[in-house]
C-alpha positions as CSV (number, residue, x, y, z in Angstrom):
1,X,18.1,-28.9,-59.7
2,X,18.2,-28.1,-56.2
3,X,15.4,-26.9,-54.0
4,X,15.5,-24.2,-52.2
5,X,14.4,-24.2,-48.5
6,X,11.2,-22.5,-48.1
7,X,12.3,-20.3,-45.0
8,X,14.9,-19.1,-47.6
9,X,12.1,-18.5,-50.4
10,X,10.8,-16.1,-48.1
11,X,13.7,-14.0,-47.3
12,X,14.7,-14.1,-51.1
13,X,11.1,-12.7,-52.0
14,X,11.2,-10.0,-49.5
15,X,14.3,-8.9,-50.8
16,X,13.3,-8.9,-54.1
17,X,10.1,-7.2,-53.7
18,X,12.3,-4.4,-52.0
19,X,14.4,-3.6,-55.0
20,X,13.4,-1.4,-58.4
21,X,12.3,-2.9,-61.3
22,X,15.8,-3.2,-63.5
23,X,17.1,-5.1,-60.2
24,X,14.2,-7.5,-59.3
25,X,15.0,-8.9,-62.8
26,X,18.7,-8.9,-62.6
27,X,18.4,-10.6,-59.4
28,X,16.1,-13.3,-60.5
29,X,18.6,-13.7,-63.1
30,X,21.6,-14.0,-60.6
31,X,19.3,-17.0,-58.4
32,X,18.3,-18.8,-62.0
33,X,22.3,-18.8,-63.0
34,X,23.3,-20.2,-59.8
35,X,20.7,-22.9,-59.8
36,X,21.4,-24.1,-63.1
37,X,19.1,-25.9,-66.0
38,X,15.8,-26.2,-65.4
39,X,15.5,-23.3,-63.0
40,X,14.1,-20.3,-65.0
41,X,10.3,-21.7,-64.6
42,X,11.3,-22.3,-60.9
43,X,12.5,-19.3,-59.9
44,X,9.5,-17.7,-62.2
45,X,7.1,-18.7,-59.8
46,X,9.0,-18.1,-56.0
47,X,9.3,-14.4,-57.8
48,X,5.6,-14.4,-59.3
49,X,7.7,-12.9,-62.7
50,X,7.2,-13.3,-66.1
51,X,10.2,-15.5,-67.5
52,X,11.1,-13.2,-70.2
53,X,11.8,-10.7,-67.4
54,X,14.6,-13.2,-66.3
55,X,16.1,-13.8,-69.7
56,X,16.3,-9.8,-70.4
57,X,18.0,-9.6,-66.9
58,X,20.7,-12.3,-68.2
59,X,21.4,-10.0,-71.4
60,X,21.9,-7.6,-69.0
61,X,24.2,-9.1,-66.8
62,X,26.4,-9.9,-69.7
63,X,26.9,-6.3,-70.3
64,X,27.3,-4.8,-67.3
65,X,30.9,-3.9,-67.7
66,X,29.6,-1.5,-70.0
67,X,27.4,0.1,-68.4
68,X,28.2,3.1,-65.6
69,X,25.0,3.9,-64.1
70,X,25.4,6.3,-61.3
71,X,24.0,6.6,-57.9
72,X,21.8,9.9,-59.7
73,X,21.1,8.3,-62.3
74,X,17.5,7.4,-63.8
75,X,16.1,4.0,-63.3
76,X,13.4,4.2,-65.1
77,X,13.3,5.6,-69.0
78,X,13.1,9.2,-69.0
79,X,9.3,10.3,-69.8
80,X,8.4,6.8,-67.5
81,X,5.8,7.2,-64.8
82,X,2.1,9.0,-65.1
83,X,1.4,11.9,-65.8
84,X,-0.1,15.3,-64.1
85,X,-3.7,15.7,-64.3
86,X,-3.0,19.5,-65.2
87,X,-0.8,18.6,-68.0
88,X,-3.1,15.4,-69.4
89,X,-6.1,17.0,-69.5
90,X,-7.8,19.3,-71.7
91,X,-9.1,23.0,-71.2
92,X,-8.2,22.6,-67.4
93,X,-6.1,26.4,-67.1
94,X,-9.6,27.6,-69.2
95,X,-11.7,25.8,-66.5
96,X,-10.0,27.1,-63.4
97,X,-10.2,30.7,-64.8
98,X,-13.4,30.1,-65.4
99,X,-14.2,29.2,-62.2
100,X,-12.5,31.9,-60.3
101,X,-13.5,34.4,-62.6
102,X,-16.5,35.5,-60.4
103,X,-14.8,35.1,-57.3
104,X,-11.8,37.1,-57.9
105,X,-11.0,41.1,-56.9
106,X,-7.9,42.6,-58.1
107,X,-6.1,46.1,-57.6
108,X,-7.1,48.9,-59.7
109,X,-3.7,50.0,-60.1
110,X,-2.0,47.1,-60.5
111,X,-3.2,44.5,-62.9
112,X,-1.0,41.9,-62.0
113,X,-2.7,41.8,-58.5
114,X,-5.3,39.7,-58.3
115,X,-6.7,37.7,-55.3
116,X,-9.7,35.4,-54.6
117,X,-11.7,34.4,-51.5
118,X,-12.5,30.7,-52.2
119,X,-10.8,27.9,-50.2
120,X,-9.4,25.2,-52.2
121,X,-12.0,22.9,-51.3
122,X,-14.8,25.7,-53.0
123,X,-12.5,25.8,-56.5
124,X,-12.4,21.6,-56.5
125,X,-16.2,21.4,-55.9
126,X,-16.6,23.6,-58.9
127,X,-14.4,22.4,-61.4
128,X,-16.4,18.7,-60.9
129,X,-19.1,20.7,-61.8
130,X,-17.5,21.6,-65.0
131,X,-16.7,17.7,-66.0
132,X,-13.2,17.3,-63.9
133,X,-14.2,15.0,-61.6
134,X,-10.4,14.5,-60.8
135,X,-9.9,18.0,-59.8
136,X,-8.7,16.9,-56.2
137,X,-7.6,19.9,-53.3
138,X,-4.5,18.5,-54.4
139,X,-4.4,19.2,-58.1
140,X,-6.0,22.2,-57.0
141,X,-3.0,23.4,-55.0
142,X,-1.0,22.9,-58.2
143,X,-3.4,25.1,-60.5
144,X,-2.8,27.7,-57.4
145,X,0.8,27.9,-58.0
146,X,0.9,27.5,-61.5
147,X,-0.8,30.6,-62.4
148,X,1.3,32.8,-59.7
149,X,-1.5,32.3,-56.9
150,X,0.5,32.2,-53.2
151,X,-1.3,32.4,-49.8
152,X,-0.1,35.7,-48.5
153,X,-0.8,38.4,-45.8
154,X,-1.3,41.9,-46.2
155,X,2.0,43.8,-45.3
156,X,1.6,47.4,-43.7
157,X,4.3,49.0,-46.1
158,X,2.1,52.0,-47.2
159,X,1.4,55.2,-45.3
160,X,-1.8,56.4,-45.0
161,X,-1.0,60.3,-46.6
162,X,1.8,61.6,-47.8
163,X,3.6,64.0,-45.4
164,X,5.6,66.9,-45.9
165,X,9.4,66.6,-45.4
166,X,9.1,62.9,-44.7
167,X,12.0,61.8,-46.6
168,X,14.3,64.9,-45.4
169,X,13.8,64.1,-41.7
170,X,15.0,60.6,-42.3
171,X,17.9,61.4,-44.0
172,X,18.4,63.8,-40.8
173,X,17.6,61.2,-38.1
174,X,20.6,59.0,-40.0
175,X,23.1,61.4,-39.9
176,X,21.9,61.8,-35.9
177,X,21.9,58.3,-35.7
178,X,25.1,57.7,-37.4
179,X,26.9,60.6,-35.5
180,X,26.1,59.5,-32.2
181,X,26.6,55.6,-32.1
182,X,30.2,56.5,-33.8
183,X,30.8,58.7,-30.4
184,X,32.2,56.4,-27.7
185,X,31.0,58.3,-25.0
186,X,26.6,59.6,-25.4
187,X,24.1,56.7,-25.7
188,X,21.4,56.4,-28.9
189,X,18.2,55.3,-27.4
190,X,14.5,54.3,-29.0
191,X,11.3,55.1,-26.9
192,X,7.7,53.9,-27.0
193,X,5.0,52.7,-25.4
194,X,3.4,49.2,-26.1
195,X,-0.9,48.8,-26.5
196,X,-2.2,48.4,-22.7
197,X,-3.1,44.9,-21.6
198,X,-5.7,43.7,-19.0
199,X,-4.4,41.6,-16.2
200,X,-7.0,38.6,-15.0
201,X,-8.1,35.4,-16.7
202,X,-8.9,36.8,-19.7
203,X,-8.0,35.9,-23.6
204,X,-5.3,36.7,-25.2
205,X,-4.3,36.2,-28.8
206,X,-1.7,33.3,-30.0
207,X,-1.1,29.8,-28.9
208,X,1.4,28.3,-26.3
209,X,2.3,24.6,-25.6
210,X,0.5,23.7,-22.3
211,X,-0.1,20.0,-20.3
212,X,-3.3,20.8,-20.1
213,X,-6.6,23.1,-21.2
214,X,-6.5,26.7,-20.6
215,X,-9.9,28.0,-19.0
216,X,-10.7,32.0,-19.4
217,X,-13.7,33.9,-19.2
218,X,-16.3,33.7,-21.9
219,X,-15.8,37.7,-22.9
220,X,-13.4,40.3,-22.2
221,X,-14.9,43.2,-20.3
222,X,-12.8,45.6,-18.9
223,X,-15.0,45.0,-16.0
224,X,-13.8,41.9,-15.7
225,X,-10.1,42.5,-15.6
226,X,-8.0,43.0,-12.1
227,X,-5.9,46.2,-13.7
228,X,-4.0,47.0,-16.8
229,X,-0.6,47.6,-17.6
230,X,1.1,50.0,-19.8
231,X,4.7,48.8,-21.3
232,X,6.9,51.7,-21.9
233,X,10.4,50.7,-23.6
234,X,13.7,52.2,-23.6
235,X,15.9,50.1,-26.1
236,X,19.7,51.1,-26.2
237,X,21.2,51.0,-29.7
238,X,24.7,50.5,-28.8
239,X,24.4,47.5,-25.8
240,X,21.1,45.8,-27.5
241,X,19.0,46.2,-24.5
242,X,15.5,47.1,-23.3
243,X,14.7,48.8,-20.3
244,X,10.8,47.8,-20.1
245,X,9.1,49.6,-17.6
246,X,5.1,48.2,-17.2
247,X,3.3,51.1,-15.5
248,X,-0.4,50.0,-13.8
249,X,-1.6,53.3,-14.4
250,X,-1.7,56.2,-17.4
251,X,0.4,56.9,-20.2
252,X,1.5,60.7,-19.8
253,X,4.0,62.5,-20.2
254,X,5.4,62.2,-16.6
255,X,5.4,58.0,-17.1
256,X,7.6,58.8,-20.3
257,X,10.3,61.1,-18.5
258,X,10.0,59.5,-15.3
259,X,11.0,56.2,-17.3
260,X,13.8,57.8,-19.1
261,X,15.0,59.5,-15.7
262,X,14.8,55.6,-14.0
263,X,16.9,54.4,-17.0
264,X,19.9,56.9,-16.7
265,X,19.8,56.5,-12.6
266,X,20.0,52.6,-13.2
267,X,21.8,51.9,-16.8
268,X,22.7,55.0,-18.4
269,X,24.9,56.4,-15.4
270,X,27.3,53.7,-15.6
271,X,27.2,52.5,-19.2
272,X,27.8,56.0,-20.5
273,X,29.6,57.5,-17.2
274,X,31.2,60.6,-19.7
275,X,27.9,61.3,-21.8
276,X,26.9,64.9,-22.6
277,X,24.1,63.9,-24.6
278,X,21.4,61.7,-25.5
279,X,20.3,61.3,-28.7
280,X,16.0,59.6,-28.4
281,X,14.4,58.3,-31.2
282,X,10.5,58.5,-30.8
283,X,6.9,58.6,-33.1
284,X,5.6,61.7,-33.1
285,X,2.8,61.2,-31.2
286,X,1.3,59.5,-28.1
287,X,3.4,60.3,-24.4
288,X,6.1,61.7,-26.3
289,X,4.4,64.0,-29.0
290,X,6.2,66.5,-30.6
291,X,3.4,68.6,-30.1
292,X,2.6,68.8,-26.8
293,X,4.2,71.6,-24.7
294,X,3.6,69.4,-21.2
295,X,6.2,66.7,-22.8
296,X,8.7,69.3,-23.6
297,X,8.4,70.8,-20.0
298,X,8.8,67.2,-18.5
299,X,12.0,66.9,-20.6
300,X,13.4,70.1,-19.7
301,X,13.0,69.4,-16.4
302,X,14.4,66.0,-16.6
303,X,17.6,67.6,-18.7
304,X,17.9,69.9,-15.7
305,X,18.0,67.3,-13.2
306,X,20.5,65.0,-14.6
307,X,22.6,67.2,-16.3
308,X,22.7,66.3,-19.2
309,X,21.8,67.2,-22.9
310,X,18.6,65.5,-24.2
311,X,18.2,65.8,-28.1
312,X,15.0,64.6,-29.4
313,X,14.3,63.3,-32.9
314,X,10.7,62.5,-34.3
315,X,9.8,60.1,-36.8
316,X,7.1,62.0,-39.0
317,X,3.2,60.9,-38.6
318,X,2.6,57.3,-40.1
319,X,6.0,56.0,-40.2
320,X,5.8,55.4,-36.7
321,X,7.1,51.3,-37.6
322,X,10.5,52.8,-38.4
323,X,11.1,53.6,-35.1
324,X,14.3,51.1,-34.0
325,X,12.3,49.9,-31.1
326,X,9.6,48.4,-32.5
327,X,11.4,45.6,-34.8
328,X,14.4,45.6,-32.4
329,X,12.9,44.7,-29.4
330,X,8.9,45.1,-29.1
331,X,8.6,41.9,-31.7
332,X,10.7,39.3,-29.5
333,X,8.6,40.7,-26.2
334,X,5.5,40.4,-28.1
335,X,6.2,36.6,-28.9
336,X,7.5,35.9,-24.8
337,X,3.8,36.8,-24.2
338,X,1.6,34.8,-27.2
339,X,-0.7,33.3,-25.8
340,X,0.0,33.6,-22.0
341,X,-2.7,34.6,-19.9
342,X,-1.9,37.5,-18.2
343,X,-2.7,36.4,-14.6
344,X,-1.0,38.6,-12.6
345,X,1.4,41.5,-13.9
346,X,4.6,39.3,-12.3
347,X,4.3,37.1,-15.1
348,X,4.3,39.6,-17.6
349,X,8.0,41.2,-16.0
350,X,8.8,37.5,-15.2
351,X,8.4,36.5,-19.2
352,X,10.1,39.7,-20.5
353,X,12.9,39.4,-18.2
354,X,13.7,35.7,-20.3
355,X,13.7,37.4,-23.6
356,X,16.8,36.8,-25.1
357,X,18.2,36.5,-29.0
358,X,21.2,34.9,-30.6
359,X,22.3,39.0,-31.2
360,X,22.9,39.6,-27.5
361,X,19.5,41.3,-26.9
362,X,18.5,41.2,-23.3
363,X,15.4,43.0,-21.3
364,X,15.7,44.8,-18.0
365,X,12.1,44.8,-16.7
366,X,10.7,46.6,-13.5
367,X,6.8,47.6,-12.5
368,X,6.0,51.0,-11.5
369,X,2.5,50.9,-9.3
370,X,2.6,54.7,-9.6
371,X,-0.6,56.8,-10.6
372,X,-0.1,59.6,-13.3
373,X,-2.3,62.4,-13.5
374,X,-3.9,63.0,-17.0
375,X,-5.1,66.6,-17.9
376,X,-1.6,68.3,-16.6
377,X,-1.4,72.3,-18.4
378,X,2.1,74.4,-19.0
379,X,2.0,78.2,-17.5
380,X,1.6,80.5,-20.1
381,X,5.0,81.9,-19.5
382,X,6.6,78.6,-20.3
383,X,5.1,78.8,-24.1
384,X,6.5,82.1,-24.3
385,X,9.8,81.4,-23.1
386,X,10.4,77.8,-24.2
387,X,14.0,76.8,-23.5
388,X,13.7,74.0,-25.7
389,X,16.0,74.9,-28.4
390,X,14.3,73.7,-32.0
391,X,16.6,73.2,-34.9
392,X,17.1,75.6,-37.3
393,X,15.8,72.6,-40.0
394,X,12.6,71.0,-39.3
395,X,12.7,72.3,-35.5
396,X,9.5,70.6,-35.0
397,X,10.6,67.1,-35.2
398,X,14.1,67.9,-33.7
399,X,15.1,69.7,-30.5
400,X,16.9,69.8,-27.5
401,X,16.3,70.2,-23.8
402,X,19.7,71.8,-22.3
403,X,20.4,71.7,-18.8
404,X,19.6,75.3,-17.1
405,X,21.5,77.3,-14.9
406,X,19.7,78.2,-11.8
């Protein structure tokens, strides 16, 4: 019998502690074969295997052209390997129900819905209190999701009261909708205003990668802060684009139509060079309430000094996360901002300016260090001669400033 070289032992056990059971033995079997009579107790010990393991792997060998194992095929016998603590042992479902029975709350109207405030570290320290001392975060995390438990935020997809005509008046603003982006010629645009910010070394929620630690101020008076800003958007429907304007002082109704006038002197005028009318989607409340008689003077005026039409379209109270603006273009200038400190209101126009998406969207952003007056009152004569023209159908929510005469 020849011996084999012990720097060649060591690559053979290597490789043969590398392979799966079936072909450790059918290897060993190969190496015994080649090195002839007297070999099988020899090549036992280089593999550390029991002998038998070599003579099965011979059987084996003999019948391989019968066998067609393929590369998805199992290696092991089906039902080999250990089994799940959750499926071994006994009265765990019973125990974990137990356990979060006094920690769970659930919806009264719904008894499917169920939720509970422990961690998974809480519901493992209790079930070893109940005798399973191998209840592991792990095994806990499998209980989780076999009984329908997922970790989940609350989703804002119910209004607060149910209002009158809500339904109608968005099957109107689609047809509105519809009609005008089919036109070629009058633009469809989406209006609001964005929560004010501080500007100064302040903190700001999210997270950012940075080389180094970010420093702020230990609270976040307003005291503290070097101004504010006020986003106002105008996002265009048919081009994808956002025309942010971040005011430094109050959001009336004058920043709202001085915002829109801005837009159509520098985007509107030559995007939409033939338009007679423009169709604005907006909540129903805040700079641009359908309530207030100062915003529908400001729009009449600004209809009267461009020219052109100006249809208005409310979306009712509550539902004011259907407006188009808000999941079109607010969400992507929200993330350009997580967790940037707000230094100085250039980086805030500098960072919306970069927002882009793989649908073509695209920001214009300018600051306007103008102060608006707050407290502004219509004449009386304007109430009572309103040239607003209100729909014959929910007039309150939809109107339109047309351009007067003088």
């Amino acid at each position: 019998m020849i011996k084999i070289p012990e720097k060649a032992i060591t690559i053979m056990q290597n490789l043969y502690n590398s392979l799966s059971e079936k072909d450790r033995r059918r290897y060993a079997a190969v190496e015994f074969i080649r090195l002839g009579w007297g070999g099988l107790k020899y090549i036992a010990n280089i593999f550390d295997c029991d002998p038998r393991s070599i003579k099965k792997g011979l059987k084996e060998l003999e019948n391989l052209e019968n066998e067609t194992l393929g590369l998805n095929d199992r290696i092991r016998a089906k039902g080999g390997g250990r089994k799940k603590i959750i499926e071994t042992t006994a009265h765990i479902d019973e125990i974990f129900w137990e356990v979060l029975k006094n920690y769970t709350a659930g919806d009264p109207m719904d008894d499917e819905v169920k939720w509970t405030n422990l961690t998974k570290k809480d519901i493992s320290e209790h079930m070893k209190e109940y005798g399973i001392d191998d209840a592991s975060e792990h095994i806990v995390d499998q209980l989780l999701e076999k009984h329908g438990y997922v970790k989940r935020k609350a989703a804002k997809n119910e209004t607060k009261k149910s209002v009158e005509n809500r339904d109608e008046q968005f099957e109107k603003i689609d047809k509105l909708k519809t009609q005008y982006l089919e036109s070629d010629v009058n633009p469809v645009l989406s209006i609001d205003t964005k929560k004010k910010e501080l500007i100064g070394n302040l903190y700001r929620e999210g997270s950012c990668y940075t080389t180094e630690q970010i420093n702020v101020c230990d609270h976040d008076y307003p005291s503290y802060a070097d101004g504010k800003i006020v986003p106002h958007g105008i996002h265009d429907l048919k081009t994808n684009q956002t025309y942010l304007t971040i005011g430094t002082s109050k959001d009336t109704t004058e920043f709202a139509c001085e915002n829109l006038r801005d837009w159509w002197e520098e985007v509107g005028k030559k995007e939409y060079p033939n338009a007679s009318s423009i169709l604005i989607l907006a909540d129903g409340g805040g700079s641009n309430s359908s309530r207030y008689y100062i915003f529908k003077k400001d729009l009449q005026d600004l209809a009267n000094e461009i020219g052109i039409e100006i249809r208005m379209a409310h979306y009712p109270p509550y539902c004011s996360k259907y407006n188009p603006i808000e999941h079109r273009s607010f969400c992507h200038i929200s993330k350009s901002w997580n967790g940037v400190i707000f230094n100085t209101i250039d980086v805030v126009k500098e960072l919306a300016e970069k927002v882009t998406t793989s649908t073509g969207f695209s920001v214009i952003a300018k600051i306007k260090d103008k102060v608006f007056k707050t407290g502004r009152k219509v004449s009386d004569e304007f109430k009572e001669n309103m040239p607003i023209i209100k729909d014959d159908y929910l007039g309150d929510w939809n109107y339109r400033a047309v351009p007067q005469n003088e």
